[in-house]
C-alpha positions as CSV (number, residue, x, y, z in Angstrom):
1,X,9.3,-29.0,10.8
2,X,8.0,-26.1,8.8
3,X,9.5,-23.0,9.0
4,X,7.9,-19.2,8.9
5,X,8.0,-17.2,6.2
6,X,9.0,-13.5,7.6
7,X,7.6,-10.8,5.8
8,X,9.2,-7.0,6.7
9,X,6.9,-4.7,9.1
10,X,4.0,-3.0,6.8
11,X,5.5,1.0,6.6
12,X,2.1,2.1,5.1
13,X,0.8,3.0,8.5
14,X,3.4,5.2,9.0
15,X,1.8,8.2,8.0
16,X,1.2,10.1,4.6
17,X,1.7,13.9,6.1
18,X,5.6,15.6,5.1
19,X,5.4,17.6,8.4
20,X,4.9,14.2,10.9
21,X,6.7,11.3,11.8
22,X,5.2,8.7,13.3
23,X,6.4,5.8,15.7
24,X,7.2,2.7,13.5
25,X,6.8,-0.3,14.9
26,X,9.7,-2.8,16.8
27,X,11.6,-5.0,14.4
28,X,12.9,-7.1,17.7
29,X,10.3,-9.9,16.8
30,X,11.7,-10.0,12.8
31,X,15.2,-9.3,13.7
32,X,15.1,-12.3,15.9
33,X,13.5,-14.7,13.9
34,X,15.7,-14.1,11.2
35,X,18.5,-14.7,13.1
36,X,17.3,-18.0,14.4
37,X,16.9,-19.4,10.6
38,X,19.7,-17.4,9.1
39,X,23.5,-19.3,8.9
40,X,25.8,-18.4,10.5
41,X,28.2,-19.0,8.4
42,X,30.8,-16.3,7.7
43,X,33.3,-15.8,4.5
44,X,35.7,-13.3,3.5
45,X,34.8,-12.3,0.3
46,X,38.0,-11.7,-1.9
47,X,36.1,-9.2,-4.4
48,X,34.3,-6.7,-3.1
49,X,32.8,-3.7,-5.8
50,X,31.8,-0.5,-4.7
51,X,28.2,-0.1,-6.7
52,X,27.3,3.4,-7.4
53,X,24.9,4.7,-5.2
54,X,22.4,5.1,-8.1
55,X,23.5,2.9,-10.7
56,X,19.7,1.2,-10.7
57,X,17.7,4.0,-10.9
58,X,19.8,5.5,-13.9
59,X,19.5,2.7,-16.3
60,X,16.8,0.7,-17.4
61,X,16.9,-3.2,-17.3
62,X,15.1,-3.3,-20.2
63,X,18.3,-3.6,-22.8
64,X,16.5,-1.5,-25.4
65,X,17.1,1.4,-23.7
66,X,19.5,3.4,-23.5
67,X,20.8,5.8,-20.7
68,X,24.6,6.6,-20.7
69,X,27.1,6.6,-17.1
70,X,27.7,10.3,-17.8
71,X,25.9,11.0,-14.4
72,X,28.0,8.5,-12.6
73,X,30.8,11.4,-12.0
74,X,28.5,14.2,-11.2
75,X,27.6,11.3,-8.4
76,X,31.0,10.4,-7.2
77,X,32.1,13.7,-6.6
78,X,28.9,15.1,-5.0
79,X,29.4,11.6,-2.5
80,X,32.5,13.3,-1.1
81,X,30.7,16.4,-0.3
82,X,28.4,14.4,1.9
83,X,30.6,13.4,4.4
84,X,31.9,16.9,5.0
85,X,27.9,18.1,5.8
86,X,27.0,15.0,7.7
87,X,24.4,16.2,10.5
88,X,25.5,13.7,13.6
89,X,21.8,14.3,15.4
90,X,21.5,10.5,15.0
91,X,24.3,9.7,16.8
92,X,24.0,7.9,20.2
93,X,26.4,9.6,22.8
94,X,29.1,10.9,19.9
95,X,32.7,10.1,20.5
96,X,31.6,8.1,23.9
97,X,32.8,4.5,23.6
98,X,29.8,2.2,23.1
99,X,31.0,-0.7,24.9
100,X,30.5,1.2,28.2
101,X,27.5,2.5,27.5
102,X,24.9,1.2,29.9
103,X,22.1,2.0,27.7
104,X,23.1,-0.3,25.2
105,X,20.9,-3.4,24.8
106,X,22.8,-6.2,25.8
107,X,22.6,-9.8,24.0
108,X,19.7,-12.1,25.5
109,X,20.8,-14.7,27.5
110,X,19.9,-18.3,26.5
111,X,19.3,-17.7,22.6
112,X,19.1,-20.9,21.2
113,X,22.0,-22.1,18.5
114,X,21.5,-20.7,15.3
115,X,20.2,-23.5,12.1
116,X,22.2,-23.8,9.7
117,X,20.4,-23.2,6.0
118,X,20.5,-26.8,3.8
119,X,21.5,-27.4,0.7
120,X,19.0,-29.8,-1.8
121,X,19.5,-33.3,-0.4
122,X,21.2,-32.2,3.0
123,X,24.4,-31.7,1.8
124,X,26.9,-29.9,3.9
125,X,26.1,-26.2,2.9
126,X,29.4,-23.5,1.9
127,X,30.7,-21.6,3.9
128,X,29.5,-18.3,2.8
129,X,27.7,-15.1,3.9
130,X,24.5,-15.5,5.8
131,X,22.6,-12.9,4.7
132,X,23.9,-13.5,1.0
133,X,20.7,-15.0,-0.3
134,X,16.8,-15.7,1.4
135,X,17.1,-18.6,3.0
136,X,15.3,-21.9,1.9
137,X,12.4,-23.6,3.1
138,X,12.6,-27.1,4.5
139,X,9.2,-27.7,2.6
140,X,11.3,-27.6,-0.4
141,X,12.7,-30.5,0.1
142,X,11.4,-34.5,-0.6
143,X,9.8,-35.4,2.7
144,X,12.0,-38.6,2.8
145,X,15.1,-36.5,2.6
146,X,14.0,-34.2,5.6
147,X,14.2,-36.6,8.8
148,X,17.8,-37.2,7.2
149,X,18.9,-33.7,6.6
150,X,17.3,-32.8,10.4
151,X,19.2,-35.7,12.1
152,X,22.7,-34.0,10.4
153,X,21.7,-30.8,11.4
154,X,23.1,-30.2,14.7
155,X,26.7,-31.6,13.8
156,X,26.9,-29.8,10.7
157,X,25.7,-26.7,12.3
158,X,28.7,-27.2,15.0
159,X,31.4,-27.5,12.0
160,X,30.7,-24.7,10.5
161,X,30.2,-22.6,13.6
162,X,33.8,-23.8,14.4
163,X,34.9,-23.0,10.9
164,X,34.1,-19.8,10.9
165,X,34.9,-19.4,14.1
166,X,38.2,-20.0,13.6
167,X,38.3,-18.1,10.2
168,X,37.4,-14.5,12.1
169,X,39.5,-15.7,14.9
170,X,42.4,-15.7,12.8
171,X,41.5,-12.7,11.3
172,X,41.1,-11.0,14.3
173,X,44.1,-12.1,15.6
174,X,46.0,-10.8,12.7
175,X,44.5,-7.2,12.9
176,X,45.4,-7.4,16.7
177,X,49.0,-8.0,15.6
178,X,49.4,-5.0,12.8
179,X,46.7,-2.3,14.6
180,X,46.3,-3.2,18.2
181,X,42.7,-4.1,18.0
182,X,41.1,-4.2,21.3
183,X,39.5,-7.5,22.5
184,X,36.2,-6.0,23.0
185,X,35.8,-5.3,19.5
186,X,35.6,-9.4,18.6
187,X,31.7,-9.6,19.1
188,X,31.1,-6.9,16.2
189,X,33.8,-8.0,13.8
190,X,33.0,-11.3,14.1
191,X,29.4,-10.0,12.9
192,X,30.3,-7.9,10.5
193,X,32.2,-10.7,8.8
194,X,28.8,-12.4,8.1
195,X,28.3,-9.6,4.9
196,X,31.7,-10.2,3.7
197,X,33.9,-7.3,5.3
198,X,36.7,-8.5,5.0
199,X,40.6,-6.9,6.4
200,X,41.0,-4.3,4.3
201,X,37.9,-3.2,5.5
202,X,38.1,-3.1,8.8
203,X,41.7,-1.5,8.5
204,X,39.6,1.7,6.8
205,X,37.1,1.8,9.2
206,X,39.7,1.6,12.2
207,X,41.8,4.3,10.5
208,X,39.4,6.7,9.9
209,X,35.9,6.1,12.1
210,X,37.5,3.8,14.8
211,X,34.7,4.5,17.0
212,X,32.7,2.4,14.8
213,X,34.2,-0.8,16.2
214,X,33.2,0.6,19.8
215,X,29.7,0.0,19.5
216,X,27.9,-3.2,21.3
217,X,27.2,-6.2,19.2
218,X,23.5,-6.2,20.0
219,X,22.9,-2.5,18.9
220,X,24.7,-3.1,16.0
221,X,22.9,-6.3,15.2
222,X,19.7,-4.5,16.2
223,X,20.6,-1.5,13.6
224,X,21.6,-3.8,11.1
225,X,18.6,-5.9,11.1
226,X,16.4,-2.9,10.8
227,X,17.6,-1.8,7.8
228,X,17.2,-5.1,5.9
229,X,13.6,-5.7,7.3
230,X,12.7,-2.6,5.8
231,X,14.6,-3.5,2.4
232,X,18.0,-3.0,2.3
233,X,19.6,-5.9,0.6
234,X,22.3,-7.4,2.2
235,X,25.1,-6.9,-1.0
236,X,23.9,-3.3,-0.6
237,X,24.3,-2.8,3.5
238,X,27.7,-4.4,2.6
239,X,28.3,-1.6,0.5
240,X,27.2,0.8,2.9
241,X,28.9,-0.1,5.8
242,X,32.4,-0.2,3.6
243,X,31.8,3.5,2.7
244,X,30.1,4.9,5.3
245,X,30.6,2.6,8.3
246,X,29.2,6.0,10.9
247,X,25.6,4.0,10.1
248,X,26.5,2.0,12.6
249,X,26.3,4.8,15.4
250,X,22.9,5.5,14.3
251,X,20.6,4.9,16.7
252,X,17.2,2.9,15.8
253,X,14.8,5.4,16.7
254,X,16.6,7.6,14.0
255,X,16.8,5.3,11.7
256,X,13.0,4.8,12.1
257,X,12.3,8.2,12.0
258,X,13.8,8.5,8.7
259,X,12.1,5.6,7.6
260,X,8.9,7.3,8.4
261,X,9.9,10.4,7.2
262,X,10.2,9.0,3.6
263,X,6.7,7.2,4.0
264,X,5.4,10.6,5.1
265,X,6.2,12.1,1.4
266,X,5.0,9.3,-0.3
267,X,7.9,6.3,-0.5
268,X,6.2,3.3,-1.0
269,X,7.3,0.4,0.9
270,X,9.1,-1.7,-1.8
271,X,11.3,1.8,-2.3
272,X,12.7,2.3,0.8
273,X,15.6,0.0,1.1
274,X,16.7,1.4,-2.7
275,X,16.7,4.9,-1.3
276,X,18.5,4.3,1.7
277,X,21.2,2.4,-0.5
278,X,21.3,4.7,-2.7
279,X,22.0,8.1,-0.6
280,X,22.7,6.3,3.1
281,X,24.0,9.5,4.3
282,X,20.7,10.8,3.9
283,X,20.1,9.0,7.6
284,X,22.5,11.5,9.3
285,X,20.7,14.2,8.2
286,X,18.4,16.0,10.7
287,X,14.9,15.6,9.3
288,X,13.6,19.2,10.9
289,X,16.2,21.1,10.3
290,X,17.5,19.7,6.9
291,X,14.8,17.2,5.4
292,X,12.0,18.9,5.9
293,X,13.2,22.4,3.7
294,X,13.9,20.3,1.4
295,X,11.1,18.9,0.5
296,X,9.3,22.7,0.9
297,X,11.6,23.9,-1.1
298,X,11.0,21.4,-4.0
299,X,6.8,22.1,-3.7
300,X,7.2,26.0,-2.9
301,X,10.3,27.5,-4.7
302,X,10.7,24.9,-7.7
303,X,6.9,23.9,-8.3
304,X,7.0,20.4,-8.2
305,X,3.6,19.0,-7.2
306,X,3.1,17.7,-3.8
307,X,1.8,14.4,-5.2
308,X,4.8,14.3,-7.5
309,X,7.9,14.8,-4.4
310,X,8.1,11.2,-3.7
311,X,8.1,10.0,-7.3
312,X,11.3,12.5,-7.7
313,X,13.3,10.9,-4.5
314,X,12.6,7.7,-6.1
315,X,14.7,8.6,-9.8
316,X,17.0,10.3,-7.4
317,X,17.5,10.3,-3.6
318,X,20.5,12.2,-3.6
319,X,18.2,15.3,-3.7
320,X,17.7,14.3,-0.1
321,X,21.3,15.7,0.7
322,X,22.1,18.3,-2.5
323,X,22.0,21.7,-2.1
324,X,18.5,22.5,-3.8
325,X,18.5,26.2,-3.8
326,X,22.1,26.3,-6.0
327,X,21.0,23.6,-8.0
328,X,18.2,24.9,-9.1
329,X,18.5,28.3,-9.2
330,X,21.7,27.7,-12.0
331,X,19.9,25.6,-14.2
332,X,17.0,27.3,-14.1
333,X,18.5,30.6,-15.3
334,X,20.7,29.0,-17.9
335,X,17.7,27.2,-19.6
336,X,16.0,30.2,-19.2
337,X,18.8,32.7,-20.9
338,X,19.7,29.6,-23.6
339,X,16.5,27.8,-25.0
340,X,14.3,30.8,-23.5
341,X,12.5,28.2,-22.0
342,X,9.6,28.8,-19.4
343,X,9.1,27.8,-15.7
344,X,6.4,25.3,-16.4
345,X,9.0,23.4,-19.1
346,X,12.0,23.3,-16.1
347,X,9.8,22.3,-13.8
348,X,8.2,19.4,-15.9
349,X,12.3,18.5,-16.4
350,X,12.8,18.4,-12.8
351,X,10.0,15.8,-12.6
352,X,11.0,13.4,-15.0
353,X,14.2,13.7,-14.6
354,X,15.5,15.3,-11.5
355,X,18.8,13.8,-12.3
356,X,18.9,17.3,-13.8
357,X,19.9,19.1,-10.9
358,X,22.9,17.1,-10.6
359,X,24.7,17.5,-14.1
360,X,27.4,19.8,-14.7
361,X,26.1,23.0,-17.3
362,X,29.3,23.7,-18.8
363,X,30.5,19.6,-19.6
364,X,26.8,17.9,-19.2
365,X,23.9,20.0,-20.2
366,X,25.8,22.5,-22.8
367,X,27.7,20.2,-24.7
368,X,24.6,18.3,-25.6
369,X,22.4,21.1,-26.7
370,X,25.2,21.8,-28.6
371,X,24.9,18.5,-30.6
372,X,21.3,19.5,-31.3
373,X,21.9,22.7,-32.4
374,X,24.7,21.5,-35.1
375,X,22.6,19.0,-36.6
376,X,19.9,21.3,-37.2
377,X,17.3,21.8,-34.1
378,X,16.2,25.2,-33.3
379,X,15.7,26.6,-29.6
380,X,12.0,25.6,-29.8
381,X,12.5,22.5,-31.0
382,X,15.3,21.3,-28.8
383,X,13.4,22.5,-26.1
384,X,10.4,20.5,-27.1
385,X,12.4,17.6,-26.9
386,X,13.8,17.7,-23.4
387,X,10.5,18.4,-22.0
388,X,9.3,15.3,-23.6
389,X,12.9,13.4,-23.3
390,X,14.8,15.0,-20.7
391,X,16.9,11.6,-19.9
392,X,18.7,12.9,-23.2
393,X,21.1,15.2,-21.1
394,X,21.8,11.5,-19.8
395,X,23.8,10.6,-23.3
396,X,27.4,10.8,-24.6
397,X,27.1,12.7,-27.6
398,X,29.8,10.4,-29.4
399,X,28.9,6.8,-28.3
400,X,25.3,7.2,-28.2
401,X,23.4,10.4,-30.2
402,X,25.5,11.4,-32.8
403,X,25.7,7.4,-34.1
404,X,21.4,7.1,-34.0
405,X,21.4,10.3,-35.9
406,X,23.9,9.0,-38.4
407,X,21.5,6.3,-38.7
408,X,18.7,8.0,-39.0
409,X,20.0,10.1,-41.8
410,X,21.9,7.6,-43.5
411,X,20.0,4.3,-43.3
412,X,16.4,5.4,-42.0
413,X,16.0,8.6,-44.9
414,X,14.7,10.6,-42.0
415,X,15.4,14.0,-41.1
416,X,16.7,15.8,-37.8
417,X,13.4,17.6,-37.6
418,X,11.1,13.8,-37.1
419,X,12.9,13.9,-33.6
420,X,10.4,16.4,-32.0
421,X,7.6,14.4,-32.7
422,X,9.6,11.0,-31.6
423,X,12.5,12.0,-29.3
424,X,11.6,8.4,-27.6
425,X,14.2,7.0,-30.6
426,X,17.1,8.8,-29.2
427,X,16.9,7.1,-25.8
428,X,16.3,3.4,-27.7
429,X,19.5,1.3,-27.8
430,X,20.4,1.4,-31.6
431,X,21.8,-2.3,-31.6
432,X,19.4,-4.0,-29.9
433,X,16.0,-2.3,-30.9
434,X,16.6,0.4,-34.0
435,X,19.0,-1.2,-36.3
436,X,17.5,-5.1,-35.8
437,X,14.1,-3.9,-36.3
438,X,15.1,-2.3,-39.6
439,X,16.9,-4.7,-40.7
440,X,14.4,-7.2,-40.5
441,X,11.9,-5.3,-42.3
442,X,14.4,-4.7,-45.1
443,X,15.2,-8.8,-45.4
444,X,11.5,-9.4,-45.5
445,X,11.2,-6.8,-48.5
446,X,8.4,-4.8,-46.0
447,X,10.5,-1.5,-45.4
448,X,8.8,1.2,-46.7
449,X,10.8,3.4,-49.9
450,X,10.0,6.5,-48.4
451,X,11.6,7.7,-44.8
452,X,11.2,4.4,-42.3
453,X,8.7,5.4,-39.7
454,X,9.9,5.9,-36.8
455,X,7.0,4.8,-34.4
456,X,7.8,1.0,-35.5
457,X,10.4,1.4,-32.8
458,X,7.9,2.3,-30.0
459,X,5.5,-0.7,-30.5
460,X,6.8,-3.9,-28.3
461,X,8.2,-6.6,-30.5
462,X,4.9,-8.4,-30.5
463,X,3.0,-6.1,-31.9
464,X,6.1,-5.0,-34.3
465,X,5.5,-8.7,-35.3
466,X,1.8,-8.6,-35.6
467,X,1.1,-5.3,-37.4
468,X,4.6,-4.8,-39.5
469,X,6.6,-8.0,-39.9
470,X,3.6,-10.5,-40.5
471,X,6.0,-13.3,-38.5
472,X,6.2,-14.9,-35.4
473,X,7.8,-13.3,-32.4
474,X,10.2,-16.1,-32.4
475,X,11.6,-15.1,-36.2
476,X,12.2,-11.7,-35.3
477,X,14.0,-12.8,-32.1
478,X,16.3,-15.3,-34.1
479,X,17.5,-12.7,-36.5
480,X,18.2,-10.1,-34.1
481,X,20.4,-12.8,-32.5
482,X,22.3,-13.2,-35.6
483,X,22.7,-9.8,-36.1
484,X,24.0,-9.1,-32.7
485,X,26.5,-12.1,-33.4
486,X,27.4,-10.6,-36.0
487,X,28.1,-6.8,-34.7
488,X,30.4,-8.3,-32.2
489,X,32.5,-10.4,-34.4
490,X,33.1,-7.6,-36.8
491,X,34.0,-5.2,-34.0
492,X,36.2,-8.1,-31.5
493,X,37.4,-9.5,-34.7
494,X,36.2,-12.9,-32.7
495,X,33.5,-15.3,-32.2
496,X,31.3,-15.3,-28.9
497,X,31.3,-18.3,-26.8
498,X,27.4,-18.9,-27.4
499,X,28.6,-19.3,-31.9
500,X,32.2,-21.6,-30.8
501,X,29.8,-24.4,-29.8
């Protein structure tokens, strides 16, 4: 038996124009094929983190970059702002209890019993959450092992269901008990509890947005499903629903017209789930009356290029819902007054980094200029650099730029002034790119006498190999190894797992 690969609806069609929204297309066809090959089995995660909305977008995976969490707090308190300027335009029927709502889609009759995903070999799969991980295909699997795993199917697919059934049963049963939860509401926690929600959480969403648990199943499902066909992972919407749990009420043809809106600006596809993770209370904002001015007041008022507005709510979606206007207006002044910078400069800022408009002046963007100042920059030159680096307002001064200076004084015999023509060094991690790289020259008796030139740290490590080391990429790797090895045992005062072996 082969099974489909589901792919989510293209969102290129959608329109390129800011000012128009256009009709996406029905997910009912994905949302019910994924339901007939997801599990359904549930579990009740025991750890559950609350990821920062924009945790990806502010650090690179690569490790030898650097980018510090100094944003993270500017972030967490603008999130509780959010709440208190949500726009509830994509509500259906606010404060009207769902269940007796007779527009709500009801559940189809006669849907078939849901498979059960297989482990390798057919072995009775974990109870765990359904939408945890894509599902496997059966083609995976030796063809003499299928007919077995398919004749195990059915009764395996009946134990878990009463597993789990039993397990949100007995939750259920216990929030009945401590908060009067009304029998109507079983349906949707018992969905819910396939990503993971666990008691705690539904205690939070009963005390403060008990209308949440009102809503039918099947337009919760419905929602739900929408959101990861157009890329939300499931860890994320997990997230989501745990902080803001009012994206349930959303209705689907404002969650699609969101979706189109950010296609109209220029999203691409494989963005759109990161964005909506990342600012979700961007859905409950009215796209005419809120969206929209936005994004003219980013192209008209700041100067950001038309082509360039979707490339900024990519680095940072919580644009969507700041207040531009202030933002802007009070860095924009203070640049102006403190590094006499000009328009064009900001706005080129903005672009790169539009991270910007979120950081505090007096303990973000000060403190680090500040820094540069003392170790010798002038106005024009620290200004050169943020306009060529401006992720550099990103950094603790302590933990991050004041020890790559020290080490570009001290062990690189370069000056302050050699960072205006390579600010890239400052955002380089310093243990896992700078210091190994230089080290490795020196052992190989290739470091030059003279100041170490710094654009040996912007080639990749191949060509670092080829054009500066003379060695293999698998030397260089090796030693930086060591060296990291080493670095932690003289700062833990113990051996790593990977050297106890």
């Amino acid at each position: 038996m082969a099974l489909l690969q589901l792919h989510p609806p293209p969102l290129a069609a959608l329109g390129r124009s800011v000012l128009r929204c256009l009709p996406f297309p029905s997910a009912t066809a994905t949302a019910t094929a994924r339901r007939s090959l997801a599990s359904v089995a549930f579990s009740l995660q025991t750890n559950v983190r609350l990821l920062k909305p924009n945790r990806r977008s502010r650090r690179s995976r690569y490790p030898y970059y650097d980018l510090d969490d100094d944003e993270e707090e500017e972030d967490e308190e603008y999130d509780e702002d959010d709440e208190s300027e949500d726009d509830l335009s994509g509500l259906e029927y606010p404060g009207v209890l769902y269940t007796n709502n007779p527009r709500a889609p009801n559940k189809r009759a006669g849907r078939k019993t849901q498979l059960v995903k297989e482990n390798w070999e057919g072995r009775r799969p974990k109870t765990r959450d359904k939408h945890a991980s894509p599902g496997r295909s059966n083609s995976l699997q030796p063809r003499s092992k299928i007919n077995r795993t398919l004749l195990n199917l059915t009764s395996m697919n009946s134990e878990v269901e009463l597993k789990n059934e039993s397990i949100s049963r007995s939750l259920f049963q216990k929030l009945q008990e401590e908060y009067d939860f009304d029998d109507k509401w079983l349906p949707l926690i018992d969905y819910l509890c396939s990503f993971g929600l666990r008691e705690s959480h539904f205690t939070y969403i009963y005390e403060r947005h008990m209308a949440c648990l009102q809503i039918n199943r099947a337009s919760a499902e419905e929602r739900l499903e929408f959101l990861l066909s157009v890329g939300v992972k499931s860890k994320d919407l997990k997230r989501m629903l745990v902080r803001q749990p009012q994206i349930l009420e959303y209705t689907l043809s404002n969650l699609k017209s969101h979706v189109a809106f950010l296609a109209g600006i220029g999203v691409p596809e494989a963005r759109m789930g990161q964005i909506i993770s990342s600012a979700p209370s961007f859905l409950s904002y009215s796209i005419e009356q809120s969206l929209k001015p936005t994004i003219s007041y980013l192209i008209e008022e700041v100067g950001i290029e038309e082509c360039d507005v979707g490339k900024v709510v990519q680095l940072s979606p919580q644009i969507l819902v700041q207040r531009i206007d202030n933002a802007w207006k009070s860095r924009f002044l203070f640049l102006s007054k403190e590094l006499g910078a000009p328009k064009d400069s900001i706005v080129k800022m903005v672009t790169k980094h539009p991270q910007l408009l979120h950081y505090s002046i007096e303990e973000g963007i000060l403190p680090r200029i500040n820094f540069l100042r003392s170790i010798g920059m002038r106005n024009s030159d620290i200004l050169k650099i943020l306009t060529s680096l401006t992720q550099v307002l990103s950094l603790s001064v302590e933990k991050n730029l004041k020890p790559k200076y020290l080490y570009l004084v001290n062990d690189l015999k370069n000056e302050a002034q050699s960072l205006t023509k390579y600010p890239m060094y400052l955002s380089l991690s310093l243990e896992q790119r700078i210091r190994p790289r230089h080290r490795f020259l020196v052992s190989l008796k290739k470091a030059p006498k003279g100041p170490f030139p710094l654009s040996s740290f912007v080639l990749t490590d191949e060509r670092f190999c080829q054009r500066l080391a003379g060695t293999s990429l698998e030397k260089y790797h090796t030693f930086r190894q060591s060296l990291l090895l080493t670095g932690f045992e003289d700062k833990t005062g113990r051996k790593p797992l990977a050297s106890r072996r």
